[in-house]
N, C-alpha and C positions, 0 to 999 in steps of 0.2 A: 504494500500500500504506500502509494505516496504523500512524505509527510507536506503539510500545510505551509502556507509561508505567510509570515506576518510580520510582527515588531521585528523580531531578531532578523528579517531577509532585511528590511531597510535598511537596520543599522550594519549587518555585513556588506549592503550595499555602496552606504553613504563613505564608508571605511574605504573600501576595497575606490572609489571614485576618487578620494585625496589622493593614493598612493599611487594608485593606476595615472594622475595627470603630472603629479610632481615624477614618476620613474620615465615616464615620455617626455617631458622639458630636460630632463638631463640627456635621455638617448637624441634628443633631436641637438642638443648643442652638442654633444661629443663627434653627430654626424654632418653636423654642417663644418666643423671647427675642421674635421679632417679634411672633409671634403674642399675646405676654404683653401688650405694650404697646400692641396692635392692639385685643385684648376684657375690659384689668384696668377700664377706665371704666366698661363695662356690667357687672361683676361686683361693682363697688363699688355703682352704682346701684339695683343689686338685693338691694343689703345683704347679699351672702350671706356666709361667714365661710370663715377660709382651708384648710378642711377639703373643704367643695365645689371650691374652684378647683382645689386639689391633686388631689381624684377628676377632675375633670375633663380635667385635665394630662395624669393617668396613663394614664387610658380613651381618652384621643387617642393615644397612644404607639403601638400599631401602626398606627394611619393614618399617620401622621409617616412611620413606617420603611418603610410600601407604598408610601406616594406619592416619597420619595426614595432607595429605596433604585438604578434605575438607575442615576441621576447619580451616585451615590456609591461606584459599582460601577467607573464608566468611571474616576474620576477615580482609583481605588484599581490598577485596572490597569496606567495612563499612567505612576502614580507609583512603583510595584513597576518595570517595565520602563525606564524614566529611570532609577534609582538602578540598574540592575542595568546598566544602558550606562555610568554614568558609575565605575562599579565594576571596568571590562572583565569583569564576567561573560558578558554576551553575546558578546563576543569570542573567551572562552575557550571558549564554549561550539560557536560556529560552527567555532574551528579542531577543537574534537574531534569535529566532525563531527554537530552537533546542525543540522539543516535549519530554513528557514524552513517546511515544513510541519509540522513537529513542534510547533512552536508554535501552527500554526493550529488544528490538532487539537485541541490541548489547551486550547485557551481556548475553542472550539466545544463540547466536549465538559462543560467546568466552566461555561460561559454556564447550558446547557438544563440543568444541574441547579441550579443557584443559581434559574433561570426557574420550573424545578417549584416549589422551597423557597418562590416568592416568590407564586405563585400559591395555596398551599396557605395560606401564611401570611396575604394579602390577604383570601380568601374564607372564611374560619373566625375566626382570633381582630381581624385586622383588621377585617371584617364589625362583630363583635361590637365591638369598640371605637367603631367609627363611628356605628352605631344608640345605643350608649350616653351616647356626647358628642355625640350630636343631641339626645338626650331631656333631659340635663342643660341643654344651652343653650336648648330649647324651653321647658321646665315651670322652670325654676329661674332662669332668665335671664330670658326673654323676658317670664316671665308664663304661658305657655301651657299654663297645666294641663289637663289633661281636662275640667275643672269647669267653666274660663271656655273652650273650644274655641266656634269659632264653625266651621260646615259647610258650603260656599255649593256652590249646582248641584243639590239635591238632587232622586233620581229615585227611586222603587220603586212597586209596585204594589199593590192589596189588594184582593183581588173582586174587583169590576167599577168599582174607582176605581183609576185612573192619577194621581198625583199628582206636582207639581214646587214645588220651595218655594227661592226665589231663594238664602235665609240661612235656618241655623237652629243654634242652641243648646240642645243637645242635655239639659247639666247643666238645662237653664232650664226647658225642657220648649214651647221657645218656638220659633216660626218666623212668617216673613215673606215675601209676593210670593209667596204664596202661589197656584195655578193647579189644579182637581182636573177631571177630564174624568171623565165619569161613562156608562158603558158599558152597554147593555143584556141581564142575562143571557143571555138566548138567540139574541141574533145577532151579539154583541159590535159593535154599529152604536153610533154617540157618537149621546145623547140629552142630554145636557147637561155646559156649560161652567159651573163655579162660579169665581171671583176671588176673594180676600180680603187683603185689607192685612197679617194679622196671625193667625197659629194658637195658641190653647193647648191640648196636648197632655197626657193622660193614661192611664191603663189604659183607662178603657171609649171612649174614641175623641178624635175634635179638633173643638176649637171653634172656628168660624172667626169674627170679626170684621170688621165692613164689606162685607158679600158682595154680592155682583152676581153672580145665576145668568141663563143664558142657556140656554133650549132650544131645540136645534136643530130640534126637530121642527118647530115652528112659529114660532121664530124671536121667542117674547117672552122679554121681560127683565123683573127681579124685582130689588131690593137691599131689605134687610136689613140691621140691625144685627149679627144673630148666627146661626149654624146649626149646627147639630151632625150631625158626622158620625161612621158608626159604622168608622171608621178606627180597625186596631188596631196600626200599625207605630209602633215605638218607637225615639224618632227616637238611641238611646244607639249602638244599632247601626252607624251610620254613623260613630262614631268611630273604631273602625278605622281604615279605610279612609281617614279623612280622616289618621292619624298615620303610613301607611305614606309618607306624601309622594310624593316623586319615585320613580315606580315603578324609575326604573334603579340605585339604589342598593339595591335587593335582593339577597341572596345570590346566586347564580348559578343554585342551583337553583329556587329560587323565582321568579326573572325567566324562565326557561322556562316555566315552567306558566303565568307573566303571560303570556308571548309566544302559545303556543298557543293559552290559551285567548282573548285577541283576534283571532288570526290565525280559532279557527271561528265568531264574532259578524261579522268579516268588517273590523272594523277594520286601521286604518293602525298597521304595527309595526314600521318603519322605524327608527324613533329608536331603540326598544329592542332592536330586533336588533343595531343599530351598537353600543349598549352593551354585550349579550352577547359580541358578537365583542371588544369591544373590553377585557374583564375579561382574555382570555387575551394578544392584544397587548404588552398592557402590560407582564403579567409577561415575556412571551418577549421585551419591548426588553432586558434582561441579556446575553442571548444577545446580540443587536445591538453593544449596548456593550461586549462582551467584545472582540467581534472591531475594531470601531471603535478601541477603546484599543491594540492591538495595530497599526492602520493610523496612529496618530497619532503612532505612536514612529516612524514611516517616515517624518515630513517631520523630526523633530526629537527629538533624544535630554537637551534640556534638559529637567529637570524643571519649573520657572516659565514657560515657554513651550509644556511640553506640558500643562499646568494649564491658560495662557488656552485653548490652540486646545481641549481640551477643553471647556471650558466653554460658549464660542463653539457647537461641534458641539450641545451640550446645548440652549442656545438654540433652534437651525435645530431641531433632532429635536422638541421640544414643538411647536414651529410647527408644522411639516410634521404633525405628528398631531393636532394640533386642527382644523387646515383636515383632514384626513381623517375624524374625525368629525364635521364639521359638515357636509360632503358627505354622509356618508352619512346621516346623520339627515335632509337635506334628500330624500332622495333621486337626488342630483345624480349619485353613485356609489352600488354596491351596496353592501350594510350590510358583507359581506366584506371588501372592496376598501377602502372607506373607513375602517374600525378599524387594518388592516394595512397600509394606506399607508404610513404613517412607516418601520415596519419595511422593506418590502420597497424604498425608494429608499435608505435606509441601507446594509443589507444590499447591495442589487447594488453600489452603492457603494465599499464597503468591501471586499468581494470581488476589483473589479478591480483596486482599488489594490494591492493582498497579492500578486495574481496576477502586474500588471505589476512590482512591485520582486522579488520570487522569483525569476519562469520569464522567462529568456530569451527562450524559444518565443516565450510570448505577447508579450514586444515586440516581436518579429522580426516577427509575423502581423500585428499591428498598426499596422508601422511601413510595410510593404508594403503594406496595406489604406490607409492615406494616401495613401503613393505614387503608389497605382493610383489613386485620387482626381485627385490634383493631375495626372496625366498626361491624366485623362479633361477636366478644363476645358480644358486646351491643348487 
Protein backbone atom coordinates (compact mmCIF):
# COMPACT_ATOMS: atom_id res chain seq x y z
CA UNK A 1 0.00 0.00 0.00
CA UNK A 2 1.10 3.30 -0.75
CA UNK A 3 1.92 5.57 2.09
CA UNK A 4 0.03 9.12 2.06
CA UNK A 5 1.89 12.34 1.63
CA UNK A 6 1.29 15.26 3.62
CA UNK A 7 3.17 17.72 6.21
CA UNK A 8 6.31 15.65 6.32
CA UNK A 9 6.40 15.53 1.86
CA UNK A 10 6.20 19.47 2.13
CA UNK A 11 8.73 19.81 4.52
CA UNK A 12 11.04 17.18 2.71
CA UNK A 13 10.01 19.15 -0.06
CA UNK A 14 10.78 22.67 0.95
CA UNK A 15 14.34 21.20 2.35
CA UNK A 16 15.21 19.13 -0.57
CA UNK A 17 14.28 22.96 -2.97
CA UNK A 18 17.02 25.05 -0.79
CA UNK A 19 19.71 22.41 -1.33
CA UNK A 20 18.66 21.37 -4.71
CA UNK A 21 19.14 25.47 -5.88
CA UNK A 22 22.16 26.53 -3.78
CA UNK A 23 24.09 22.78 -5.14
CA UNK A 24 23.16 24.14 -8.85
CA UNK A 25 24.57 27.81 -8.34
CA UNK A 26 27.65 26.21 -7.21
CA UNK A 27 27.78 23.51 -10.37
CA UNK A 28 26.70 26.34 -12.64
CA UNK A 29 29.63 28.73 -11.43
CA UNK A 30 32.34 26.00 -11.27
CA UNK A 31 30.95 25.29 -15.07
CA UNK A 32 30.89 28.58 -16.55
CA UNK A 33 34.32 29.43 -14.58
CA UNK A 34 35.87 26.46 -16.51
CA UNK A 35 34.25 26.96 -19.35
CA UNK A 36 35.20 30.98 -19.13
CA UNK A 37 38.86 30.10 -19.19
CA UNK A 38 38.58 27.15 -21.56
CA UNK A 39 36.91 29.72 -24.61
CA UNK A 40 37.82 33.65 -23.07
CA UNK A 41 41.28 33.14 -25.63
CA UNK A 42 39.08 32.42 -28.60
CA UNK A 43 36.77 35.36 -27.77
CA UNK A 44 39.57 37.71 -27.35
CA UNK A 45 40.84 36.48 -30.75
CA UNK A 46 37.82 37.37 -32.29
CA UNK A 47 37.88 40.70 -30.90
CA UNK A 48 34.44 40.51 -29.87
CA UNK A 49 33.52 42.88 -26.85
CA UNK A 50 32.08 41.90 -23.52
CA UNK A 51 28.41 42.20 -24.59
CA UNK A 52 28.65 39.01 -26.97
CA UNK A 53 30.52 36.83 -24.36
CA UNK A 54 27.91 37.86 -21.64
CA UNK A 55 24.92 36.97 -24.49
CA UNK A 56 26.71 34.04 -24.85
CA UNK A 57 27.08 33.04 -21.14
CA UNK A 58 23.45 33.63 -20.61
CA UNK A 59 22.10 31.78 -23.97
CA UNK A 60 24.26 28.67 -22.44
CA UNK A 61 22.52 28.94 -19.07
CA UNK A 62 19.90 26.40 -19.67
CA UNK A 63 22.24 23.86 -21.38
CA UNK A 64 24.41 24.21 -18.18
CA UNK A 65 21.21 23.51 -15.97
CA UNK A 66 20.04 20.33 -18.45
CA UNK A 67 23.38 18.98 -18.68
CA UNK A 68 23.96 19.19 -14.79
CA UNK A 69 21.07 19.24 -13.31
CA UNK A 70 21.00 15.06 -12.28
CA UNK A 71 24.27 15.23 -10.54
CA UNK A 72 23.02 18.12 -8.79
CA UNK A 73 19.84 16.51 -7.92
CA UNK A 74 21.66 13.39 -6.28
CA UNK A 75 24.01 15.34 -4.42
CA UNK A 76 21.05 17.79 -3.15
CA UNK A 77 19.29 14.46 -1.92
CA UNK A 78 22.46 12.77 -0.05
CA UNK A 79 22.87 16.20 1.41
CA UNK A 80 19.14 16.83 2.77
CA UNK A 81 19.02 13.17 4.17
CA UNK A 82 22.81 13.27 5.97
CA UNK A 83 21.93 16.50 7.70
CA UNK A 84 18.48 15.14 8.43
CA UNK A 85 20.46 11.63 10.07
CA UNK A 86 22.96 13.73 11.79
CA UNK A 87 19.89 16.00 13.15
CA UNK A 88 18.09 12.59 14.44
CA UNK A 89 15.29 13.56 12.26
CA UNK A 90 15.23 10.38 10.63
CA UNK A 91 15.39 8.66 13.82
CA UNK A 92 12.44 10.53 15.02
CA UNK A 93 10.89 9.85 12.26
CA UNK A 94 11.35 5.86 12.03
CA UNK A 95 10.26 5.76 15.93
CA UNK A 96 6.95 7.47 14.86
CA UNK A 97 6.52 5.09 12.64
CA UNK A 98 7.42 6.68 9.27
CA UNK A 99 8.65 3.25 7.18
CA UNK A 100 11.56 2.96 4.84
CA UNK A 101 8.81 2.69 2.00
CA UNK A 102 7.57 5.83 2.65
CA UNK A 103 10.48 7.29 1.61
CA UNK A 104 10.85 5.23 -1.37
CA UNK A 105 7.68 6.51 -2.60
CA UNK A 106 8.27 9.68 -2.02
CA UNK A 107 11.53 10.23 -3.70
CA UNK A 108 10.14 7.92 -6.66
CA UNK A 109 7.28 9.86 -6.95
CA UNK A 110 9.27 13.71 -6.63
CA UNK A 111 12.24 11.98 -9.16
CA UNK A 112 9.57 11.54 -12.25
CA UNK A 113 8.26 14.94 -11.61
CA UNK A 114 11.53 16.88 -11.38
CA UNK A 115 12.23 14.18 -14.68
CA UNK A 116 9.04 15.66 -16.56
CA UNK A 117 10.29 19.46 -15.32
CA UNK A 118 13.78 18.53 -16.65
CA UNK A 119 12.71 17.10 -19.91
CA UNK A 120 10.31 19.94 -20.75
CA UNK A 121 12.89 22.30 -19.72
CA UNK A 122 15.81 20.58 -21.81
CA UNK A 123 13.67 20.31 -25.03
CA UNK A 124 12.17 23.81 -25.33
CA UNK A 125 14.05 26.74 -23.78
CA UNK A 126 17.28 24.46 -23.31
CA UNK A 127 16.97 23.48 -27.18
CA UNK A 128 16.74 27.16 -27.66
CA UNK A 129 19.61 28.17 -25.69
CA UNK A 130 21.88 25.56 -27.24
CA UNK A 131 21.10 26.20 -31.05
CA UNK A 132 21.70 29.96 -29.94
CA UNK A 133 25.25 29.49 -28.23
CA UNK A 134 26.10 27.39 -31.21
CA UNK A 135 25.36 30.19 -33.65
CA UNK A 136 27.01 32.71 -31.56
CA UNK A 137 30.32 30.41 -31.39
CA UNK A 138 29.94 29.54 -35.13
CA UNK A 139 29.20 33.07 -36.89
CA UNK A 140 30.94 35.25 -34.03
CA UNK A 141 33.69 33.13 -32.90
CA UNK A 142 34.71 30.97 -35.29
CA UNK A 143 34.31 33.20 -38.34
CA UNK A 144 31.58 31.00 -39.78
CA UNK A 145 29.06 33.35 -41.03
CA UNK A 146 26.66 32.24 -43.79
CA UNK A 147 28.69 34.41 -46.01
CA UNK A 148 32.14 32.66 -45.78
CA UNK A 149 30.00 28.98 -45.07
CA UNK A 150 31.92 26.44 -47.01
CA UNK A 151 29.38 23.07 -48.02
CA UNK A 152 31.29 19.88 -48.85
CA UNK A 153 29.29 16.54 -50.26
CA UNK A 154 27.02 18.20 -52.31
CA UNK A 155 24.19 16.30 -54.12
CA UNK A 156 20.72 17.41 -55.95
CA UNK A 157 19.33 17.09 -59.09
CA UNK A 158 17.86 19.21 -62.10
CA UNK A 159 16.23 17.76 -65.30
CA UNK A 160 18.11 15.36 -66.54
CA UNK A 161 21.45 16.45 -64.79
CA UNK A 162 22.50 14.69 -61.58
CA UNK A 163 25.05 16.76 -60.13
CA UNK A 164 27.93 16.21 -57.13
CA UNK A 165 30.40 19.19 -56.21
CA UNK A 166 33.06 17.91 -53.71
CA UNK A 167 33.02 21.91 -51.99
CA UNK A 168 31.05 24.75 -52.60
CA UNK A 169 30.55 28.32 -51.25
CA UNK A 170 27.41 29.20 -51.44
CA UNK A 171 27.95 33.28 -50.52
CA UNK A 172 30.77 32.92 -53.51
CA UNK A 173 28.44 31.44 -55.92
CA UNK A 174 31.57 29.13 -56.39
CA UNK A 175 32.00 25.39 -56.23
CA UNK A 176 34.73 22.61 -56.95
CA UNK A 177 35.39 18.70 -57.81
CA UNK A 178 32.81 19.31 -59.55
CA UNK A 179 31.08 15.75 -61.26
CA UNK A 180 27.54 16.27 -63.57
CA UNK A 181 26.20 12.85 -65.07
CA UNK A 182 23.97 13.92 -67.62
CA UNK A 183 20.69 11.60 -68.37
CA UNK A 184 18.79 11.15 -71.24
CA UNK A 185 15.03 12.43 -71.38
CA UNK A 186 13.34 9.69 -72.38
CA UNK A 187 14.91 6.62 -70.97
CA UNK A 188 16.65 8.30 -68.06
CA UNK A 189 19.81 5.92 -69.40
CA UNK A 190 23.53 8.00 -68.54
CA UNK A 191 24.76 9.55 -71.85
CA UNK A 192 27.22 11.47 -70.56
CA UNK A 193 29.82 12.18 -67.66
CA UNK A 194 31.01 15.98 -67.58
CA UNK A 195 34.30 16.65 -64.62
CA UNK A 196 35.20 20.17 -63.89
CA UNK A 197 37.95 21.40 -61.47
CA UNK A 198 35.81 24.52 -60.68
CA UNK A 199 31.81 25.95 -61.16
CA UNK A 200 30.63 29.50 -61.38
CA UNK A 201 27.38 29.77 -60.54
CA UNK A 202 24.53 32.17 -61.32
CA UNK A 203 20.73 32.66 -62.06
CA UNK A 204 20.80 31.53 -65.61
CA UNK A 205 22.85 28.24 -64.98
CA UNK A 206 26.83 27.14 -64.07
CA UNK A 207 29.86 27.44 -65.73
CA UNK A 208 32.13 24.90 -65.57
CA UNK A 209 35.84 25.35 -65.94
CA UNK A 210 38.60 22.72 -67.12
CA UNK A 211 35.93 20.18 -68.25
CA UNK A 212 36.43 16.65 -69.41
CA UNK A 213 33.19 15.28 -70.97
CA UNK A 214 33.00 11.64 -71.41
CA UNK A 215 30.08 9.94 -73.57
CA UNK A 216 29.14 6.95 -72.70
CA UNK A 217 27.41 6.18 -75.74
CA UNK A 218 30.55 5.77 -77.45
CA UNK A 219 32.91 6.14 -75.12
CA UNK A 220 34.88 9.47 -76.54
CA UNK A 221 36.22 12.08 -74.50
CA UNK A 222 36.28 15.90 -75.11
CA UNK A 223 38.11 18.66 -72.54
CA UNK A 224 37.42 22.05 -72.68
CA UNK A 225 38.40 25.17 -71.06
CA UNK A 226 34.71 26.13 -70.22
CA UNK A 227 30.95 24.82 -70.63
CA UNK A 228 27.93 26.10 -69.71
CA UNK A 229 25.34 24.44 -68.36
CA UNK A 230 21.76 25.30 -68.07
CA UNK A 231 21.70 24.40 -64.39
CA UNK A 232 19.29 26.29 -62.28
CA UNK A 233 19.89 25.04 -58.60
CA UNK A 234 21.04 27.74 -56.27
CA UNK A 235 23.63 26.60 -54.42
CA UNK A 236 22.26 29.21 -51.06
CA UNK A 237 19.96 26.44 -50.55
CA UNK A 238 22.01 24.14 -49.00
CA UNK A 239 22.89 26.37 -46.26
CA UNK A 240 20.41 25.20 -44.29
CA UNK A 241 21.17 22.04 -44.09
CA UNK A 242 24.65 22.42 -43.90
CA UNK A 243 23.82 24.99 -40.33
CA UNK A 244 21.56 22.27 -38.93
CA UNK A 245 24.91 20.37 -38.07
CA UNK A 246 24.62 17.28 -36.07
CA UNK A 247 21.20 16.15 -36.80
CA UNK A 248 20.87 14.71 -33.10
CA UNK A 249 20.89 17.95 -31.58
CA UNK A 250 17.59 18.66 -32.81
CA UNK A 251 14.46 19.27 -30.95
CA UNK A 252 12.97 16.17 -30.32
CA UNK A 253 10.36 16.62 -32.50
CA UNK A 254 12.12 17.43 -35.30
CA UNK A 255 14.69 14.45 -34.94
CA UNK A 256 11.41 12.31 -35.46
CA UNK A 257 10.42 13.53 -38.62
CA UNK A 258 14.66 13.24 -39.32
CA UNK A 259 14.36 9.65 -38.16
CA UNK A 260 11.31 8.76 -40.34
CA UNK A 261 11.86 10.27 -42.92
CA UNK A 262 15.53 8.36 -43.28
CA UNK A 263 14.05 5.25 -41.97
CA UNK A 264 11.52 5.48 -45.69
CA UNK A 265 14.85 6.45 -48.03
CA UNK A 266 15.90 3.27 -46.39
CA UNK A 267 18.98 4.68 -44.47
CA UNK A 268 20.92 3.74 -41.22
CA UNK A 269 19.00 5.52 -38.16
CA UNK A 270 20.69 3.94 -35.46
CA UNK A 271 22.61 6.69 -34.05
CA UNK A 272 19.60 9.00 -34.01
CA UNK A 273 17.37 6.66 -32.61
CA UNK A 274 19.94 6.00 -29.60
CA UNK A 275 19.74 9.97 -29.45
CA UNK A 276 15.88 10.01 -29.58
CA UNK A 277 15.64 7.41 -26.89
CA UNK A 278 18.40 8.89 -25.22
CA UNK A 279 16.65 12.87 -24.83
CA UNK A 280 14.08 11.01 -22.41
CA UNK A 281 16.82 8.83 -20.43
CA UNK A 282 18.50 11.42 -19.54
CA UNK A 283 15.96 13.58 -18.11
CA UNK A 284 14.25 10.35 -16.38
CA UNK A 285 18.24 9.70 -14.62
CA UNK A 286 16.45 12.32 -11.73
CA UNK A 287 14.29 9.67 -11.03
CA UNK A 288 17.56 7.23 -10.96
CA UNK A 289 19.37 9.71 -8.79
CA UNK A 290 16.47 10.21 -6.55
CA UNK A 291 16.28 6.84 -5.45
CA UNK A 292 20.30 6.39 -5.71
CA UNK A 293 20.60 9.26 -3.16
CA UNK A 294 18.29 7.61 -0.93
CA UNK A 295 20.48 4.16 -1.23
CA UNK A 296 23.77 6.03 -0.43
CA UNK A 297 22.48 7.39 2.94
CA UNK A 298 22.33 3.27 3.55
CA UNK A 299 26.07 2.77 3.51
CA UNK A 300 26.79 6.04 5.27
CA UNK A 301 24.86 8.87 7.08
CA UNK A 302 28.09 11.33 6.99
CA UNK A 303 27.58 14.17 4.99
CA UNK A 304 31.55 14.40 3.31
CA UNK A 305 31.59 10.85 2.60
CA UNK A 306 28.08 10.66 1.31
CA UNK A 307 29.25 13.75 -1.13
CA UNK A 308 32.42 11.58 -2.24
CA UNK A 309 30.44 8.19 -2.62
CA UNK A 310 28.04 10.31 -4.50
CA UNK A 311 30.16 11.68 -6.76
CA UNK A 312 32.18 8.43 -7.37
CA UNK A 313 28.37 6.95 -8.39
CA UNK A 314 28.18 10.17 -10.69
CA UNK A 315 31.26 9.10 -12.20
CA UNK A 316 30.36 5.20 -12.82
CA UNK A 317 26.49 6.50 -14.01
CA UNK A 318 28.06 8.94 -17.00
CA UNK A 319 30.35 5.85 -17.93
CA UNK A 320 27.83 3.33 -17.90
CA UNK A 321 25.74 5.79 -20.25
CA UNK A 322 28.04 6.74 -22.78
CA UNK A 323 29.28 3.09 -23.40
CA UNK A 324 25.31 2.65 -23.76
CA UNK A 325 25.07 5.20 -26.32
CA UNK A 326 28.00 4.26 -28.19
CA UNK A 327 26.48 0.77 -28.33
CA UNK A 328 23.63 1.66 -29.54
CA UNK A 329 24.74 4.07 -32.17
CA UNK A 330 27.19 1.23 -33.09
CA UNK A 331 24.49 -0.96 -33.27
CA UNK A 332 26.01 -3.23 -30.81
CA UNK A 333 22.80 -2.97 -28.70
CA UNK A 334 19.20 -1.77 -29.77
CA UNK A 335 18.85 2.07 -29.85
CA UNK A 336 16.31 1.32 -26.65
CA UNK A 337 18.48 -0.65 -24.75
CA UNK A 338 21.53 1.24 -25.30
CA UNK A 339 20.15 5.05 -24.31
CA UNK A 340 18.54 3.22 -21.04
CA UNK A 341 21.25 1.31 -20.04
CA UNK A 342 22.66 3.46 -17.43
CA UNK A 343 19.33 3.92 -16.18
CA UNK A 344 18.08 0.45 -15.85
CA UNK A 345 21.74 -1.05 -14.11
CA UNK A 346 21.40 1.99 -11.76
CA UNK A 347 17.92 1.56 -11.07
CA UNK A 348 17.95 -2.45 -10.45
CA UNK A 349 20.60 -1.53 -8.50
CA UNK A 350 19.46 0.66 -6.36
CA UNK A 351 16.22 -1.16 -5.97
CA UNK A 352 17.80 -4.10 -4.30
CA UNK A 353 19.82 -2.23 -2.12
CA UNK A 354 16.49 -0.33 -0.60
CA UNK A 355 14.90 -3.72 -0.61
CA UNK A 356 17.61 -5.62 1.09
CA UNK A 357 18.32 -2.90 4.14
CA UNK A 358 14.06 -2.48 4.45
CA UNK A 359 12.59 -6.04 4.05
CA UNK A 360 13.79 -8.70 6.19
CA UNK A 361 11.94 -11.00 3.65
CA UNK A 362 14.20 -10.20 1.15
CA UNK A 363 17.24 -11.02 3.12
CA UNK A 364 15.81 -14.06 4.44
CA UNK A 365 15.12 -15.21 0.45
CA UNK A 366 18.36 -14.37 -0.31
CA UNK A 367 20.27 -15.47 2.23
CA UNK A 368 18.79 -19.12 1.74
CA UNK A 369 19.17 -18.64 -2.18
CA UNK A 370 23.02 -18.65 -1.10
CA UNK A 371 22.77 -21.22 1.20
CA UNK A 372 21.19 -23.53 -1.25
CA UNK A 373 24.06 -22.59 -3.53
CA UNK A 374 26.83 -23.34 -1.31
CA UNK A 375 25.08 -26.78 -0.30
CA UNK A 376 24.74 -27.57 -4.10
CA UNK A 377 28.95 -27.27 -4.65
CA UNK A 378 29.33 -29.66 -1.65
Amino acid sequence: MRPRFGVLAGYMVKQNLFLLFMCLAVGIGIYLLIDTFDRLDDFLEAGLGAETILYYFAVKLPVIVSQILPAVFLLSVVVQLCIMARNRELTALRAGGVSPAWFFWFFLFYGVLWSMLQFGFSQYIGMFGQMEAHRVWKEDVRDRQIDELKVGNVWFRDGTFIVHAEEAWPSRSRASGVTVYELAPDTQRLIRIITASKALVDENGWGLLEVQELDVRNYDTEQRKSQFLSVRQNLRSFVVADKSGDKSRLPIWQLGEVIRELQNSGSNVESLQTAWHARFSYAFAIMTMALLGLAVTTFTEKPHIGVALSLLCIFIFYGVYMVGQAAGQEGILPPVMGAWLANAVFFALTTLRLAWVSDRRVRRYIARKALGRGRGRV
